[in-house]
C-alpha positions as CSV (number, residue, x, y, z in Angstrom):
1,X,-37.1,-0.7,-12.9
2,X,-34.0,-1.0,-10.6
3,X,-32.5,2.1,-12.1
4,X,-35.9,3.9,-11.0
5,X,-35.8,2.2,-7.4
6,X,-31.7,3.6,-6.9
7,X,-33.0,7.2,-7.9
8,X,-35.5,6.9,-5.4
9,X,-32.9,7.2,-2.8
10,X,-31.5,11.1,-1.8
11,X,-29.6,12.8,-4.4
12,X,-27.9,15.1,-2.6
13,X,-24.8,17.5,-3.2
14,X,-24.2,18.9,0.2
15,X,-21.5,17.3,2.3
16,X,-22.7,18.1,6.1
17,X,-26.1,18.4,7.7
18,X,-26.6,18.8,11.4
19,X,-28.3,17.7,13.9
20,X,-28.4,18.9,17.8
21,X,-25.0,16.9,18.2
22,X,-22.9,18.6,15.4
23,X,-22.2,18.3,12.4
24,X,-22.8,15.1,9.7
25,X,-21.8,14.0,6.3
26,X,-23.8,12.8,3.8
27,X,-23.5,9.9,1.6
28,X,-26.7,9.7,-1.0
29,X,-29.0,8.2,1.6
30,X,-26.6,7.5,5.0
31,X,-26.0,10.3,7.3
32,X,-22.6,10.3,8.9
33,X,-21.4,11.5,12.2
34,X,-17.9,13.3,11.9
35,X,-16.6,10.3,13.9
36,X,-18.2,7.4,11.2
37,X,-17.1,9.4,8.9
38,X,-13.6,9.2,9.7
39,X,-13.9,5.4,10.8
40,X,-15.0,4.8,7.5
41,X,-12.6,7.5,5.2
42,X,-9.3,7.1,7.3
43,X,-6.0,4.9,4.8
44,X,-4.7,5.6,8.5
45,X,-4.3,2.6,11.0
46,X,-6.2,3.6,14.1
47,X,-5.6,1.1,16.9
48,X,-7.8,3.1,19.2
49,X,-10.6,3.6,17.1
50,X,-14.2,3.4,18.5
51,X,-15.4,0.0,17.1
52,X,-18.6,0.2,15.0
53,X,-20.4,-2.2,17.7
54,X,-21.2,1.0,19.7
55,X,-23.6,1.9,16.7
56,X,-25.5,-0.8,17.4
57,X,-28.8,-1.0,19.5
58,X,-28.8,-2.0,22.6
59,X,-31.2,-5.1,23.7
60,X,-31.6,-5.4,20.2
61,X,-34.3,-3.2,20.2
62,X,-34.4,-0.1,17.7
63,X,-36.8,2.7,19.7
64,X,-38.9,4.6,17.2
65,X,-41.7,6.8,17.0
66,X,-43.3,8.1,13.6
67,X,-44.1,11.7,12.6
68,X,-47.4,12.8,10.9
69,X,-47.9,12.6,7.6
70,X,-48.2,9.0,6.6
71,X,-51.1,7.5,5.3
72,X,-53.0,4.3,6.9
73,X,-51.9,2.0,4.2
74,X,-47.9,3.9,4.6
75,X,-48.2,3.4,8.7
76,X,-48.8,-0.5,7.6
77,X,-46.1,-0.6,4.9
78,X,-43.6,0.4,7.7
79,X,-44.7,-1.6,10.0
80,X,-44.8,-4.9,7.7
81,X,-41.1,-4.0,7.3
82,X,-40.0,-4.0,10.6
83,X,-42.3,-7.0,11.1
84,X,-40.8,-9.0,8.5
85,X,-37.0,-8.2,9.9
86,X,-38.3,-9.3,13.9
87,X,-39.5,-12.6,11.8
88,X,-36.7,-13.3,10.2
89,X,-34.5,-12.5,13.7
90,X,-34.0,-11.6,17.5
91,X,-34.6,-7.7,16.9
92,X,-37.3,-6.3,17.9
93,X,-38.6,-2.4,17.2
94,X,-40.4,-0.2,19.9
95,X,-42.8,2.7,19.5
96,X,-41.3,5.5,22.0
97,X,-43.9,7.9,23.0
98,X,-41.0,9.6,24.9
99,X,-39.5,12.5,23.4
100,X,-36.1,12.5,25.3
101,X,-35.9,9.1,24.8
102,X,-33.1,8.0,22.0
103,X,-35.1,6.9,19.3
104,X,-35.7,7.3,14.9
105,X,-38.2,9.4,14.3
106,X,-39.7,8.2,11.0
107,X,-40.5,11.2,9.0
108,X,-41.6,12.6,5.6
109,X,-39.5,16.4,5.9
110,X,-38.4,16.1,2.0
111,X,-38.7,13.6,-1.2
112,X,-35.4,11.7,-0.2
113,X,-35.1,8.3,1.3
114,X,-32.3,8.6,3.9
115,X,-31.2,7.9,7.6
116,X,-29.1,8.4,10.3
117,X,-26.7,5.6,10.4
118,X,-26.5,2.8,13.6
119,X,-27.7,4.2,17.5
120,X,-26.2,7.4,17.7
121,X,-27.9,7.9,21.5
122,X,-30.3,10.9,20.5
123,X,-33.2,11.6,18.7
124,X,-32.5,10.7,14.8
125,X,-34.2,10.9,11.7
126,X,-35.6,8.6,8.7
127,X,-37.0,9.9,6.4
128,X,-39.6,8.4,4.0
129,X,-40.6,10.6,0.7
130,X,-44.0,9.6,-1.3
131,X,-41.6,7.6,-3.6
132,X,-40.1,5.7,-0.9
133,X,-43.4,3.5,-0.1
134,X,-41.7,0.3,-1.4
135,X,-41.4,-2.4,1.4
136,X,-37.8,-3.1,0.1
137,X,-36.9,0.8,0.5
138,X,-38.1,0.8,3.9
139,X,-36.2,-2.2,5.2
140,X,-32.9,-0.7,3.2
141,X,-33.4,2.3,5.2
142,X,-34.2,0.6,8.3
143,X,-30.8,-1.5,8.1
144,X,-29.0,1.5,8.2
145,X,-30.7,2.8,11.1
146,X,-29.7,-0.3,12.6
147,X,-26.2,0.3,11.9
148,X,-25.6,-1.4,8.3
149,X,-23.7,0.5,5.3
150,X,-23.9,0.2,1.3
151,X,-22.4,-3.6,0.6
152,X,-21.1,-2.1,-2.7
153,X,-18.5,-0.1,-0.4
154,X,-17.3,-2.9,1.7
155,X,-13.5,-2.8,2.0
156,X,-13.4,-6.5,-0.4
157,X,-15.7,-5.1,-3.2
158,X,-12.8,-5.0,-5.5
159,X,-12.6,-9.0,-5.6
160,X,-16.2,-9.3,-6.4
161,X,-17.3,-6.1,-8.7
162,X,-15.5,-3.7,-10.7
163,X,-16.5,0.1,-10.0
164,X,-16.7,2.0,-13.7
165,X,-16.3,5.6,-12.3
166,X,-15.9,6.8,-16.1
167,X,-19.3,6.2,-16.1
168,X,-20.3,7.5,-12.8
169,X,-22.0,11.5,-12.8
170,X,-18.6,12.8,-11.2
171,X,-20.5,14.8,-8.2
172,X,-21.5,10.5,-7.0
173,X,-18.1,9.4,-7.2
174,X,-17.9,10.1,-3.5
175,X,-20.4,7.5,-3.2
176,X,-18.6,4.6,-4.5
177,X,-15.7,4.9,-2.2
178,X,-14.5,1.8,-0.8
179,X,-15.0,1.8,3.2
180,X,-11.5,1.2,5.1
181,X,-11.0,-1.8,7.1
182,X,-10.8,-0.2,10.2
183,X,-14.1,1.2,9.9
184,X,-16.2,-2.0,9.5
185,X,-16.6,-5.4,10.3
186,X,-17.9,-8.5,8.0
187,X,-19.0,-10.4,10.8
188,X,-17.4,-13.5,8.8
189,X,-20.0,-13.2,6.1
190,X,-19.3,-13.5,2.5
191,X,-19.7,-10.9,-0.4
192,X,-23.3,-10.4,-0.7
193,X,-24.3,-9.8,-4.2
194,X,-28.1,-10.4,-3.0
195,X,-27.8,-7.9,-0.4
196,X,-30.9,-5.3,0.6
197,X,-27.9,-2.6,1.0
198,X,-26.3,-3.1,-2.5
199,X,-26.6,-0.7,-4.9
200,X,-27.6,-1.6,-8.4
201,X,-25.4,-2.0,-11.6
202,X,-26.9,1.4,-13.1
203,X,-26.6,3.2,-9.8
204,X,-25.8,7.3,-10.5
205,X,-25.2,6.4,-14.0
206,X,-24.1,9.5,-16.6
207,X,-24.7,7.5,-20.1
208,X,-26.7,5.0,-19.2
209,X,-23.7,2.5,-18.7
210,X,-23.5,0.2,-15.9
211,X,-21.5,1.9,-12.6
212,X,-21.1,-1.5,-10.8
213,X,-20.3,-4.4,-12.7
214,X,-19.9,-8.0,-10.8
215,X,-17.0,-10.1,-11.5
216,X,-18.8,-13.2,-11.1
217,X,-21.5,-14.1,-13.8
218,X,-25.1,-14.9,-13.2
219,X,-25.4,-12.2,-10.0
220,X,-28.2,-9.9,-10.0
221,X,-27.4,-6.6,-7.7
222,X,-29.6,-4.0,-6.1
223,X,-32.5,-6.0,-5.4
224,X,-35.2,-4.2,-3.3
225,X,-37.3,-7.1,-2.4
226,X,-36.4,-7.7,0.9
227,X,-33.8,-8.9,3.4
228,X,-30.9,-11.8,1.8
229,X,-30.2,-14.7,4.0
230,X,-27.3,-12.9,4.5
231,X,-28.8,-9.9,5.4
232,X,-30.4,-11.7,7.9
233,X,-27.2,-13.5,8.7
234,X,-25.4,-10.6,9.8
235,X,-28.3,-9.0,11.4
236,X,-28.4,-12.1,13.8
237,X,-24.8,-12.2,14.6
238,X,-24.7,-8.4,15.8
239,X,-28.2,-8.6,17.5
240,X,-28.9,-12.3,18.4
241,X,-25.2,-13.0,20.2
């Protein structure tokens, strides 16, 4: 079942895609600006690099509007998932029906489940595909909007799981790159094996071996249930502060 819910996600093999503002990279179900993508890429020290806080939204509110073709009961799946992350925390999500006005538009243009990463200042896309009607899906897809990246890429991964690219399809590798410190921030959270945002341990598998393996025993990865407590953790220290 988990292997099912990581293939739901965008397989794609092309490395830009543009929108209005230029060009942006994508990784499985993120889309990168050039500058993110750099942040995140660079074994470069770059003491005047942008810090990742100006991805976030400001007034901890994420402006959205939604696109047709959604069903009722899909137009109440998304907003239970927003609903749930304003319970659980100080964000708050606003339908826009302003079309200048920076905002995700919540869309169904393909089969993928992907987005725009963090407040980029313009009009960005989510997109939801039939397949990606799970409430867990939503939310994962949601957190990146609001700013949040893959936990299995997070610049400590390598003290916590072990990353078996011989097993990895080789055009996916790119997606298990470890993000460098420069680019990120841990907000003085722990690891999180629980995480909404971590991929599972048969992610982009070739032979049906596991891609991610933890280092610690008794974890379960790539859960798609909902927001961790530290999920929610980090969420209220960019958002609630």
């Amino acid at each position: 079942m988990q292997h099912c819910l990581t293939l739901l996600l965008l397989l794609t093999s092309s490395r830009i895609s543009s929108q209005d503002s230029g060009a942006f990279y994508n990784e499985d179900d993120m889309r990168l600006s050039a500058q993110q993508w750099k942040a995140l890429r660079s074994q470069h020290s770059a003491r005047n690099a942008m810090p990742w806080s100006i991805y976030y939204w400001p007034q901890s509110t994420l402006v959205y509007s939604i696109a047709s073709g959604f069903s009722k009961a899909e137009l109440s799946l998304i907003a239970a998932a927003m609903d749930k992350i304003s319970a659980q925390t100080c964000l708050r999500f606003r339908r826009s029906a302003q079309p200048r006005e920076p905002q995700v538009v919540i869309q169904r243009k393909d089969a993928g489940c992907w987005s725009y990463v963090g407040y980029l200042g313009l009009r960005q896309e989510l997109n939801l595909g039939r397949n990606c009607m799970l409430l867990g899906i939503v939310q994962h897809e949601l957190l990146h909007a609001l700013g949040f990246r893959h936990m299995h890429t997070d610049p400590r991964r390598d003290n916590f799981v072990r990353i078996a690219f011989e097993n990895i399809m080789p055009e996916k590798q790119r997606f298990f790159v470890r993000d460098t410190v420069q680019g990120t921030a841990d907000l003085g959270v722990d690891y999180d094996y629980a995480s909404i945002m971590h991929y599972g341990p048969f992610a982009f598998s070739k032979n049906g071996q596991r891609t991610i393996v933890p280092l610690q025993g008794d974890v379960h990865i790539g859960q798609k249930n909902g927001l961790s407590a530290k999920d929610v953790l980090k969420l209220s220290r960019i958002y609630c502060t």
